[in-house]
BALOBA-1460 file (C-alpha; in Angstrom, 3 decimals):
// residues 321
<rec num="1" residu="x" x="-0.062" y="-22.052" z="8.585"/>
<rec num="2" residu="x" x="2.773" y="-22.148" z="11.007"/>
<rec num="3" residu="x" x="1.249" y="-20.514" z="13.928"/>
<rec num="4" residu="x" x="4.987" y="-18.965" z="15.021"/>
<rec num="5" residu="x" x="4.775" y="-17.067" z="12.072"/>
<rec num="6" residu="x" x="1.194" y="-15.457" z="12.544"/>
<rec num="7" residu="x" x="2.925" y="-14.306" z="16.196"/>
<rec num="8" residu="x" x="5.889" y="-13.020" z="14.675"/>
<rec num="9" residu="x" x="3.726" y="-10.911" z="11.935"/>
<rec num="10" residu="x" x="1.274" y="-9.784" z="15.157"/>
<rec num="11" residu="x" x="3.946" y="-8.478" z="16.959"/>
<rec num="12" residu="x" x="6.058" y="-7.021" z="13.967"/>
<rec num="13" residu="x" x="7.583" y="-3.248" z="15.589"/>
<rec num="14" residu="x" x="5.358" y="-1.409" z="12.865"/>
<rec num="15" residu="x" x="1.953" y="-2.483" z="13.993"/>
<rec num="16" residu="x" x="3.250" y="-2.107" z="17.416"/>
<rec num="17" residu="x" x="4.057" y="1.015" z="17.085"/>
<rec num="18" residu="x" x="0.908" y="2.256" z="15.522"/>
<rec num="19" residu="x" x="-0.870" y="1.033" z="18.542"/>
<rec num="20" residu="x" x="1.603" y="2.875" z="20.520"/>
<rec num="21" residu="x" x="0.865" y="5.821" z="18.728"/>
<rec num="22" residu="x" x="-2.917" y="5.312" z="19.969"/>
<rec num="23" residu="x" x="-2.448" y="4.168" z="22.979"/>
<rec num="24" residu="x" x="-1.009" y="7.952" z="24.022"/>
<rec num="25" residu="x" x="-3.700" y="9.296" z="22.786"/>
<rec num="26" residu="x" x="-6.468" y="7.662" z="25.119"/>
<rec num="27" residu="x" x="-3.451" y="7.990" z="28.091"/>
<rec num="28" residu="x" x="-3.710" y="11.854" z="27.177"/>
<rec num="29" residu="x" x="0.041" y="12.157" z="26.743"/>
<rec num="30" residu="x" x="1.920" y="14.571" z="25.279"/>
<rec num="31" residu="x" x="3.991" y="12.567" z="22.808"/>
<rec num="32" residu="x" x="3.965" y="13.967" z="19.239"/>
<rec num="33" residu="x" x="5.704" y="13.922" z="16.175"/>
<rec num="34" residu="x" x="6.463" y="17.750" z="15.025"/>
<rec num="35" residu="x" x="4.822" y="18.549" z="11.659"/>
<rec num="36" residu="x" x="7.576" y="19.220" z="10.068"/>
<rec num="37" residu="x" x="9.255" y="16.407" z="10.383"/>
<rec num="38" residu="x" x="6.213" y="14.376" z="10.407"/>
<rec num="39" residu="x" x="6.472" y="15.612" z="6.700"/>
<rec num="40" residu="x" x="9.971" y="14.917" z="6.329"/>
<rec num="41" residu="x" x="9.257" y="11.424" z="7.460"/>
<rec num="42" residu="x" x="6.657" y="10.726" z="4.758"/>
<rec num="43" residu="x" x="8.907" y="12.223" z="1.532"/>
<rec num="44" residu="x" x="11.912" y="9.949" z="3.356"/>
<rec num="45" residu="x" x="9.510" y="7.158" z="3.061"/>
<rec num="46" residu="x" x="8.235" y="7.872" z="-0.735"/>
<rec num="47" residu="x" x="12.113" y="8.827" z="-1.952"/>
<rec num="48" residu="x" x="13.287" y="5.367" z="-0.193"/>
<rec num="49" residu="x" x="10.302" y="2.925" z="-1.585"/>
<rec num="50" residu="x" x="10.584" y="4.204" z="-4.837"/>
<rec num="51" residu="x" x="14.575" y="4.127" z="-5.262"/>
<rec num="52" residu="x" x="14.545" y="1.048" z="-3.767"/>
<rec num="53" residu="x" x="11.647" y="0.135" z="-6.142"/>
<rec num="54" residu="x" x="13.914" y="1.207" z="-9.116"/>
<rec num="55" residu="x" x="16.630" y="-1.007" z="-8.349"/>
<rec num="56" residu="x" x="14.735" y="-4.567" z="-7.863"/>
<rec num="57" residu="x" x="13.128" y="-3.369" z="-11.890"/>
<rec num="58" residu="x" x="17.015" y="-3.023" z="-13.344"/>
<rec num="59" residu="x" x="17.436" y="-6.120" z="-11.595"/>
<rec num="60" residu="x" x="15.225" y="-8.339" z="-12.705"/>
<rec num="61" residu="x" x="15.337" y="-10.237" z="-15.845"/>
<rec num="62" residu="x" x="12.988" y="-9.023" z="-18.372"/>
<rec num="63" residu="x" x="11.364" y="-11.523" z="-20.729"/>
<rec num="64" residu="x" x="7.666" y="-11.477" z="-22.311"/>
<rec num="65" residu="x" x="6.402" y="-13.591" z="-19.110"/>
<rec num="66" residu="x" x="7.711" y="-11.219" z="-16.751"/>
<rec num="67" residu="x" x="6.415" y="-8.249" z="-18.851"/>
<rec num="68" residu="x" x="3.164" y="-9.887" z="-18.921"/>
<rec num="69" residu="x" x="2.708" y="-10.347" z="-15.347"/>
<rec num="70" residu="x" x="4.200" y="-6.853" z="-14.738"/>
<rec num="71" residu="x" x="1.458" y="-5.304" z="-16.959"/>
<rec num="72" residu="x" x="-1.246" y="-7.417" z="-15.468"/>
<rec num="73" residu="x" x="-0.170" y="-6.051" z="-12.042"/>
<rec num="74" residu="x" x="-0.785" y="-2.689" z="-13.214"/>
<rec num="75" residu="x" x="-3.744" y="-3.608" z="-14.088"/>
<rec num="76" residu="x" x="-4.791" y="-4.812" z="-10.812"/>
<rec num="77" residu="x" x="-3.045" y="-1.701" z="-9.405"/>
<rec num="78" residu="x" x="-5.399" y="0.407" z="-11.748"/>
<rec num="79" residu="x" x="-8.801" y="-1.069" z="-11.404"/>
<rec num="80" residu="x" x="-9.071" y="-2.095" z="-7.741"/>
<rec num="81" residu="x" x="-9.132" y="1.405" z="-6.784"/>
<rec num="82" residu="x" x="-12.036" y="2.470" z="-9.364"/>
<rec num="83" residu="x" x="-14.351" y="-0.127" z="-8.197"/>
<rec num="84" residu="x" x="-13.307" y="0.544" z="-4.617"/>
<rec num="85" residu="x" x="-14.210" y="4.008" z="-4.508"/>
<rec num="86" residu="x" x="-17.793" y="3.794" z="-5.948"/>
<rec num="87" residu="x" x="-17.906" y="1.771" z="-3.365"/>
<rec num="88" residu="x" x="-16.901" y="3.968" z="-0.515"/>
<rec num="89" residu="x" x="-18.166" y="7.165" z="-1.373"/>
<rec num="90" residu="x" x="-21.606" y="6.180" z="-0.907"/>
<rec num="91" residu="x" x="-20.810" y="6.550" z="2.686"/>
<rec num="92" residu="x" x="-17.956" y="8.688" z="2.909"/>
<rec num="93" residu="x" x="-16.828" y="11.744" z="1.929"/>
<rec num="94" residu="x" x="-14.307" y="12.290" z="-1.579"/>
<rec num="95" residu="x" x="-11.387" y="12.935" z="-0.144"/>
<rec num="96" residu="x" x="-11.668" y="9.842" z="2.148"/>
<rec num="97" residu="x" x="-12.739" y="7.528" z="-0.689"/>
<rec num="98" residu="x" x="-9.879" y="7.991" z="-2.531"/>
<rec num="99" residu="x" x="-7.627" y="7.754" z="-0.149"/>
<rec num="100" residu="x" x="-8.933" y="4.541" z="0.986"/>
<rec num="101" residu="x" x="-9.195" y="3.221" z="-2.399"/>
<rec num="102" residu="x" x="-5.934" y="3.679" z="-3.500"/>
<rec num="103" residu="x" x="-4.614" y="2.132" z="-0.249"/>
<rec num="104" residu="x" x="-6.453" y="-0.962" z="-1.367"/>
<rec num="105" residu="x" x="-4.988" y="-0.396" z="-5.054"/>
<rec num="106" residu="x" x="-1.340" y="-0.371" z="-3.418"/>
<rec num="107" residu="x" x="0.501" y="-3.485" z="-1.934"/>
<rec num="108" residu="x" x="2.202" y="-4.083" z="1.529"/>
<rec num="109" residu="x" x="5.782" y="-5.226" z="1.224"/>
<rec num="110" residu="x" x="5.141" y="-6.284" z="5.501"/>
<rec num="111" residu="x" x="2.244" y="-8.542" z="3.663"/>
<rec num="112" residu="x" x="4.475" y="-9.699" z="0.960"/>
<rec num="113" residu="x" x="7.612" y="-10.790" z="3.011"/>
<rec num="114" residu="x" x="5.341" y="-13.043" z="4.894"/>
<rec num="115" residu="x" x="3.881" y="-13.907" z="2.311"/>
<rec num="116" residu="x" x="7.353" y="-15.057" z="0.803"/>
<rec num="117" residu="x" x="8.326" y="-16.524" z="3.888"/>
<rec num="118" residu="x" x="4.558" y="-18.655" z="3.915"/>
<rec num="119" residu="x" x="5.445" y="-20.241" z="0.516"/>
<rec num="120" residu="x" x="9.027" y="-21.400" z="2.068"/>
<rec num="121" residu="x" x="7.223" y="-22.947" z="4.962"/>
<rec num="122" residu="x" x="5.301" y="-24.938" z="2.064"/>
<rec num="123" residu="x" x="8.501" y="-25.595" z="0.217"/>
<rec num="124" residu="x" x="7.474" y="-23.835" z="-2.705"/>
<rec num="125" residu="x" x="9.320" y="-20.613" z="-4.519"/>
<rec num="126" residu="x" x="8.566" y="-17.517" z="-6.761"/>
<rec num="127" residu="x" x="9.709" y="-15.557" z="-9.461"/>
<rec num="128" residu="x" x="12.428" y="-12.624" z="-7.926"/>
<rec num="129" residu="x" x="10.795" y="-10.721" z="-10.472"/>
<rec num="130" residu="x" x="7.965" y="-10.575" z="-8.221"/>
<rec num="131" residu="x" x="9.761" y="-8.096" z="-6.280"/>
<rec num="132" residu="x" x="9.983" y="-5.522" z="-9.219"/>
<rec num="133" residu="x" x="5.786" y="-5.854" z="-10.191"/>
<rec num="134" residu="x" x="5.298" y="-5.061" z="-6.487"/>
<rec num="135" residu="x" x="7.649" y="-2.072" z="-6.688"/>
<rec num="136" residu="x" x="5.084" y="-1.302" z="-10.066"/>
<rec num="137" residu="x" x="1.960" y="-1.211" z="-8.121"/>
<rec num="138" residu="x" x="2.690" y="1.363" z="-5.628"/>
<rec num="139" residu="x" x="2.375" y="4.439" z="-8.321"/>
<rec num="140" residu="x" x="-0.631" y="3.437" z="-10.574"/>
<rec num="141" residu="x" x="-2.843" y="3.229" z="-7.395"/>
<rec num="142" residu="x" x="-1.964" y="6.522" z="-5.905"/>
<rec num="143" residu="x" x="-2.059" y="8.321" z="-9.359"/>
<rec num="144" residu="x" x="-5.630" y="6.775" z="-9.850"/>
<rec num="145" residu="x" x="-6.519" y="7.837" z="-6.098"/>
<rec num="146" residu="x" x="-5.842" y="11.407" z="-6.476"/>
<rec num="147" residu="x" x="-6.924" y="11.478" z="-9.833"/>
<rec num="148" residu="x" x="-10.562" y="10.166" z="-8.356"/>
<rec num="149" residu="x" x="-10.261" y="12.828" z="-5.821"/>
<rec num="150" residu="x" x="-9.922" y="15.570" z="-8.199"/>
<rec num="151" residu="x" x="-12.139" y="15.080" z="-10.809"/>
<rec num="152" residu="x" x="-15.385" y="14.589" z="-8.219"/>
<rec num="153" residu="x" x="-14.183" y="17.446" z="-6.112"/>
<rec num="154" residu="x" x="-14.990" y="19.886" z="-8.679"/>
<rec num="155" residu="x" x="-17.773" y="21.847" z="-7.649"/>
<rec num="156" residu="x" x="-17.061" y="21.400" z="-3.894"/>
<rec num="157" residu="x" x="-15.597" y="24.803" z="-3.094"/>
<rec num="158" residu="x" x="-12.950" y="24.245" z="-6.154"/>
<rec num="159" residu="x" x="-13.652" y="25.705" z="-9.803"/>
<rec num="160" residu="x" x="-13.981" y="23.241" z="-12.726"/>
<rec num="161" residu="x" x="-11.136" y="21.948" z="-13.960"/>
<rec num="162" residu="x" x="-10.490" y="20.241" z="-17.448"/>
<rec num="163" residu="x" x="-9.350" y="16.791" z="-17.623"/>
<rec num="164" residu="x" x="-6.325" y="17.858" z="-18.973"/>
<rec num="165" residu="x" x="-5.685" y="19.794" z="-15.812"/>
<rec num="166" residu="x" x="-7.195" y="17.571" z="-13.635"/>
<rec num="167" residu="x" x="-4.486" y="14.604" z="-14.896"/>
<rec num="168" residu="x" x="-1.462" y="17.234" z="-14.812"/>
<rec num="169" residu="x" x="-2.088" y="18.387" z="-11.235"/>
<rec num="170" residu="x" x="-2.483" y="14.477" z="-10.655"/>
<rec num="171" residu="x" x="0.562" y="14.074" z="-11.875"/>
<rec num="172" residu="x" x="2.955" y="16.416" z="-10.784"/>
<rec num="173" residu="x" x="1.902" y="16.865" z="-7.607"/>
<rec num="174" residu="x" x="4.512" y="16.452" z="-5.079"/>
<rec num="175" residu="x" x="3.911" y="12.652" z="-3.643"/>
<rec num="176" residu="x" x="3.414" y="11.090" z="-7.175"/>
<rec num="177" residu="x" x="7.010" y="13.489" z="-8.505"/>
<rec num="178" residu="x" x="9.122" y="12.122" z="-5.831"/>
<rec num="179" residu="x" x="7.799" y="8.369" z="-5.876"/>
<rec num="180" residu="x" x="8.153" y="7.849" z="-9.430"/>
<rec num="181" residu="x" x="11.083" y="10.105" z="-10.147"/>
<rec num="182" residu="x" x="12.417" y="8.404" z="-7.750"/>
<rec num="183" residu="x" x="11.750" y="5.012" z="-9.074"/>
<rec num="184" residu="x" x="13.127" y="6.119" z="-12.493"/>
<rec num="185" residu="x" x="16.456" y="7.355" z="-10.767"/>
<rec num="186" residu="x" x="16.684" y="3.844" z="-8.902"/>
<rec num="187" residu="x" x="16.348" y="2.465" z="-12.311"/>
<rec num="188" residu="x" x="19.092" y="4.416" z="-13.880"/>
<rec num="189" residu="x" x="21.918" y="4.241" z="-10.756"/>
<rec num="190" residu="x" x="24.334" y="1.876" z="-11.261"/>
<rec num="191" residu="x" x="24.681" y="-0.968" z="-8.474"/>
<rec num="192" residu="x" x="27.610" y="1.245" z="-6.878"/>
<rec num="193" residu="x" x="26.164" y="4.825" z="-7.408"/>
<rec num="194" residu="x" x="23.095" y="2.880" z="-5.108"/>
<rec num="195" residu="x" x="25.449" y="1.549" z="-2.504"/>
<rec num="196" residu="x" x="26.568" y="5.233" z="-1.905"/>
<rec num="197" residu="x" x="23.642" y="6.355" z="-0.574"/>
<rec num="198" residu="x" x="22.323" y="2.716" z="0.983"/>
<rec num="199" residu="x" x="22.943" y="3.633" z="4.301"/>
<rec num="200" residu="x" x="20.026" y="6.278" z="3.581"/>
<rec num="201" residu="x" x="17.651" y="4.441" z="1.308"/>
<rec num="202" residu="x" x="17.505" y="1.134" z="3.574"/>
<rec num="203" residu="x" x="19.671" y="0.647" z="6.443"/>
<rec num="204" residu="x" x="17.453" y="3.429" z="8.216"/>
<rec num="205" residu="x" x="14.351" y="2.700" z="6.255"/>
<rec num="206" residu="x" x="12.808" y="0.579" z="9.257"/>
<rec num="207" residu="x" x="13.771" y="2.971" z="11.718"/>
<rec num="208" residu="x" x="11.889" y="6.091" z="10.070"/>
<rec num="209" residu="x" x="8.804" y="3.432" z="9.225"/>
<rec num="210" residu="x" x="8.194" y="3.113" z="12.434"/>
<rec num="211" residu="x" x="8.269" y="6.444" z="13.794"/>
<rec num="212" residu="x" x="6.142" y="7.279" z="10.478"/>
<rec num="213" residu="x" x="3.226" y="4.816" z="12.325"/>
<rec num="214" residu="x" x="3.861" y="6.146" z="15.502"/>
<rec num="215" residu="x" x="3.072" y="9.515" z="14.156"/>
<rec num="216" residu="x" x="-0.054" y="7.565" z="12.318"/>
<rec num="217" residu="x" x="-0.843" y="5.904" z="15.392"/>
<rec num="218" residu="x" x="-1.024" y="9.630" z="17.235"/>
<rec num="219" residu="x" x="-3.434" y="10.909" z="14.528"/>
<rec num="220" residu="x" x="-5.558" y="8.114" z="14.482"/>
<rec num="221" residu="x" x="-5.859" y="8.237" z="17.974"/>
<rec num="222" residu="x" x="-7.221" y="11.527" z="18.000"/>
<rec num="223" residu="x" x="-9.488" y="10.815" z="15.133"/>
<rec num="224" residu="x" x="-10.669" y="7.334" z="16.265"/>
<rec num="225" residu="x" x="-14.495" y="8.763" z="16.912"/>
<rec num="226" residu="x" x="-14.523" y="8.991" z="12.839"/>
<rec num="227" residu="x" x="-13.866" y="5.761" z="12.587"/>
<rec num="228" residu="x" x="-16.548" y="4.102" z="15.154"/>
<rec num="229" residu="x" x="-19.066" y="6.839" z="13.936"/>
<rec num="230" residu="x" x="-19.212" y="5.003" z="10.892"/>
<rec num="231" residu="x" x="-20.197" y="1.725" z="12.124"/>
<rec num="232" residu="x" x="-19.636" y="-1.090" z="10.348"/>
<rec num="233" residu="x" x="-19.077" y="-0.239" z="6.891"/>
<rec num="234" residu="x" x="-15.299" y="0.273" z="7.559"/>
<rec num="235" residu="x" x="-14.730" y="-2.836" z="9.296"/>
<rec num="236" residu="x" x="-17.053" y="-4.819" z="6.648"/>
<rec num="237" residu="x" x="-14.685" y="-3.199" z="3.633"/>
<rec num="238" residu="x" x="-11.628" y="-4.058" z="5.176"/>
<rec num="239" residu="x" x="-12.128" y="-7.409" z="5.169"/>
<rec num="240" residu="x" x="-14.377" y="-7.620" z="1.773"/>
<rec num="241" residu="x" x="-11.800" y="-5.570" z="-0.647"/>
<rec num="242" residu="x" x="-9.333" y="-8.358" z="0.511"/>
<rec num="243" residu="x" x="-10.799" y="-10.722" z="-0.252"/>
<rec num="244" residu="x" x="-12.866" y="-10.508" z="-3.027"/>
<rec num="245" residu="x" x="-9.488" y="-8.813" z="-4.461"/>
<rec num="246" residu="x" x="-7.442" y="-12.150" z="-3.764"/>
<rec num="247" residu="x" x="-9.762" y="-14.530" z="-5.007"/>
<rec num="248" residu="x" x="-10.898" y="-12.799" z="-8.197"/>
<rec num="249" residu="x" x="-6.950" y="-12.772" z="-9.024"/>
<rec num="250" residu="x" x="-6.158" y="-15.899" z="-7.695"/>
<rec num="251" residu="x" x="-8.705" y="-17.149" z="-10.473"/>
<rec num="252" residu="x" x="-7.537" y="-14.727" z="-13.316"/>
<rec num="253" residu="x" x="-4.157" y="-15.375" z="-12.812"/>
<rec num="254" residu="x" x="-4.234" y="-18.671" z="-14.711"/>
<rec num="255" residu="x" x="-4.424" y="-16.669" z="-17.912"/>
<rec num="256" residu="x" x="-1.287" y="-14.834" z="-17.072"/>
<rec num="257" residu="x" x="1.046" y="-17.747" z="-15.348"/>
<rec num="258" residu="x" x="0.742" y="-21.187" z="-14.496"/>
<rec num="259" residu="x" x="3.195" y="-21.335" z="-11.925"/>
<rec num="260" residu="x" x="1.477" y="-21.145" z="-8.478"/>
<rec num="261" residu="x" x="3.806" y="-19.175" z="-6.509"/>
<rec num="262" residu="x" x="3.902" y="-16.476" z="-8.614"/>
<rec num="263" residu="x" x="0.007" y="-16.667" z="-9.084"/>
<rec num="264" residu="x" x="-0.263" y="-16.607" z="-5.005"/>
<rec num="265" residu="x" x="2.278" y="-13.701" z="-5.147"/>
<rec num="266" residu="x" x="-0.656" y="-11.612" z="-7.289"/>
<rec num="267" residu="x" x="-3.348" y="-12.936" z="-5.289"/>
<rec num="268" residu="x" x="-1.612" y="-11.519" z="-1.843"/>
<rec num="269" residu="x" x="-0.550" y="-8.379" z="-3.853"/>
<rec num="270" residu="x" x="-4.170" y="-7.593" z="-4.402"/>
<rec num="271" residu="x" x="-5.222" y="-8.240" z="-1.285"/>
<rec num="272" residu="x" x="-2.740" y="-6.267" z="0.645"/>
<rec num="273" residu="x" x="-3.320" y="-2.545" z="1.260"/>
<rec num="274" residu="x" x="-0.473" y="0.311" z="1.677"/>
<rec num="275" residu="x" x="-0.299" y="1.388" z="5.007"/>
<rec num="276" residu="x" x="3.512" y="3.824" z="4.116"/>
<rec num="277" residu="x" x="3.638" y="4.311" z="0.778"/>
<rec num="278" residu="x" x="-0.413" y="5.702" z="0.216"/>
<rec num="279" residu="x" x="-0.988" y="7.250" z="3.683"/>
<rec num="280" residu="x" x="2.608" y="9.043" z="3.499"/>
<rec num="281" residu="x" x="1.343" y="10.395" z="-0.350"/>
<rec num="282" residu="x" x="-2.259" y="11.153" z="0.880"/>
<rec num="283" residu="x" x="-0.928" y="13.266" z="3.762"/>
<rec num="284" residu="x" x="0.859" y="15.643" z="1.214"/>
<rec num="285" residu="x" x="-1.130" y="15.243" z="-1.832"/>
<rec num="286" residu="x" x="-4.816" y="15.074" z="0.128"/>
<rec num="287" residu="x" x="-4.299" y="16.304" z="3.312"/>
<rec num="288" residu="x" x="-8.330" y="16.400" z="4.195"/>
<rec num="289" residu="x" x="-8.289" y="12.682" z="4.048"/>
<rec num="290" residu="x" x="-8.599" y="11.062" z="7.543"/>
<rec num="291" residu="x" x="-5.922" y="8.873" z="7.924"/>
<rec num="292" residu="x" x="-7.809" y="7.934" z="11.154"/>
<rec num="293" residu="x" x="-10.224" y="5.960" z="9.435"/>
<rec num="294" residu="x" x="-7.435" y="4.061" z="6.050"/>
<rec num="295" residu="x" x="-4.883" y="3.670" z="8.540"/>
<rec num="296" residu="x" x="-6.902" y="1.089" z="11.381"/>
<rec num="297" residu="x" x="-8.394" y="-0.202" z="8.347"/>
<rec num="298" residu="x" x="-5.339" y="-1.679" z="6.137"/>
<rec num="299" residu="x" x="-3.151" y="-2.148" z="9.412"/>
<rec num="300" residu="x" x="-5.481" y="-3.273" z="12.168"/>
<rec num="301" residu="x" x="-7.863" y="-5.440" z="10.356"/>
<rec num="302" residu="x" x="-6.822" y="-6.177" z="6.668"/>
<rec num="303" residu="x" x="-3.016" y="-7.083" z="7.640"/>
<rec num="304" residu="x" x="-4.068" y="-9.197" z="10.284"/>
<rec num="305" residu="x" x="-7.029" y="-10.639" z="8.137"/>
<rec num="306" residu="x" x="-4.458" y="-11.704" z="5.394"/>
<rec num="307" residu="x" x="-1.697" y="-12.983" z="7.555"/>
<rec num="308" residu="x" x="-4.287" y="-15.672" z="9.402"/>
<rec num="309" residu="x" x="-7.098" y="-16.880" z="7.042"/>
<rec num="310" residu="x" x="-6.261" y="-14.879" z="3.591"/>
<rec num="311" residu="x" x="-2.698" y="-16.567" z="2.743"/>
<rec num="312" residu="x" x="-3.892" y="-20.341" z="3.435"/>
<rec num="313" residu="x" x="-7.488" y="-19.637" z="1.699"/>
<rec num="314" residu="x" x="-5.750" y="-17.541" z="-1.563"/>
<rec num="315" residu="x" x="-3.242" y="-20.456" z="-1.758"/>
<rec num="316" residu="x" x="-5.277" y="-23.208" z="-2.133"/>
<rec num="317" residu="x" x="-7.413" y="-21.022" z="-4.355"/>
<rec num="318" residu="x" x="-4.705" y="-20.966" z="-6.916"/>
<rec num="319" residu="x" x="-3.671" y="-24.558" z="-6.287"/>
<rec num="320" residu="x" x="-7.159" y="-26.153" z="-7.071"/>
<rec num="321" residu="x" x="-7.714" y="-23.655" z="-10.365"/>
């Protein structure tokens, strides 16, 4: 891999600025995102994603291939995060599982555009409807995340709850509401009714994405002890879920596409974890988990983990089966 491009992905302003964010912590400054707008920052973030999200699915051109690999994106989206969190809660707590899980369930568009940009420095291409199963796989995984976290928080200081309930609350809480309505509204606006409000949705997108891992950065920072206090299990699962994640579907996607680009596209798509749209939906929907502990694990170690030895090893994966 073109070892420019690992740089450029090392030193990309959004991990920067998460490191930022923790290096004024141990400098014991004062710099801090207010909480309010801390929140503001994550529904910006959710709103954008998913109108944005909405757009590239009216765009793309809908046959029973693309529906195929959309569904089998789902999929992915759907049953990474169950497996994960059995996983996880053995060693931590609920509310941490889940959150973690579902940020392995979700994708990284960061992840993806170098991804994209790998396969150009191989000369190959992919489908554009790639674009649209990736907007698809932000919403299963969080729905399934605090869905988890419900249902095995019953008993913990919360009364029973039926699995009707449990599903509703899942459902309508306030992250999940504005990410898929908003996905639905992208859907429905017309190519000019979304240039009216592009400025918004992703001329300033980047801007607000960084200050969002700034204020991640901060909070990690003062939560760091969490992280080394568990030892090595975090470090170990950031770098397993990967990549048992992007090999399993570099192998099953034979049965959904034979084209390699698009079947790399999965693999990287279940690699990647969500380090905006999960962390800004756990800190409304689950604010107990510890974003100190899913935050250094998808951006620190699994983002850099994909961008250097995942992408070449996923690749020829799907080339060879």
């Amino acid at each position: 891999m073109n070892l420019q491009l690992i740089l450029e992905n090392l030193t990309n302003p959004a991990l920067l600025f998460f490191v930022l964010g923790i290096l004024a912590v141990r400098l014991k400054s004062d710099l801090e995102i207010p909480s309010n707008s801390s929140k503001f920052i994550s529904l910006y973030l959710l709103f954008a994603i998913g109108f944005k999200g909405g757009q590239e699915l009216a765009h793309a051109q809908i046959g029973w291939q693309v529906v195929l690999i959309a569904l089998f994106g789902m999929a992915m989206a759907t049953c990474i995060p169950l497996y994960s969190f059995f996983i996880l809660k053995r060693k931590m707590s609920i509310e941490n599982a889940g959150a973690i899980a579902a940020a392995y369930g979700s994708v990284s568009a960061v992840t993806f555009i170098t991804s994209a940009e790998f396969l150009e420095f191989k000369a190959m291409e992919f489908g554009g409807h790639m674009v649209a199963v990736m907007a698809l796989m932000e919403v299963p995984a969080i729905v399934v995340g605090v869905l988890l976290i419900k249902f095995f928080s019953q008993g913990e200081n919360q009364p029973a709850m039926s699995m009707r309930s449990i599903v509703h609350h899942a459902l309508t809480n306030g992250s999940v509401l504005l990410i898929v309505g908003s996905l639905v509204i992208g859907y429905l606006a017309s190519d000019e009714q979304a240039m009216g409000i592009k400025p918004f949705t992703t001329d300033l997108f980047k801007g607000f994405m960084a200050l969002f891992l700034l204020d991640m950065g901060i909070s990690s920072g003062k939560k760091i002890k969490d992280f080394i206090q568990l030892g090595w299990f975090p470090i170990v699962m950031a770098i397993a879920f990967p990549l048992v994640n992007g090999i399993v579907i570099a192998w099953l996607s034979q049965f959904v596409t034979h084209d390699i680009g698009d079947r790399f596209m999965l693999s990287i798509l279940a690699a990647s974890a969500s380090y905006i749209a999960v962390p800004a939906a756990m800190k409304i929907a689950v604010p107990k988990a510890n974003n100190g502990i899913f935050i250094p694990m998808a951006l620190a170690i699994t983002f850099p983990f994909n961008i250097t030895l995942g992408m070449p090893l996923y690749f020829w994966l799907c080339s060879v089966w």
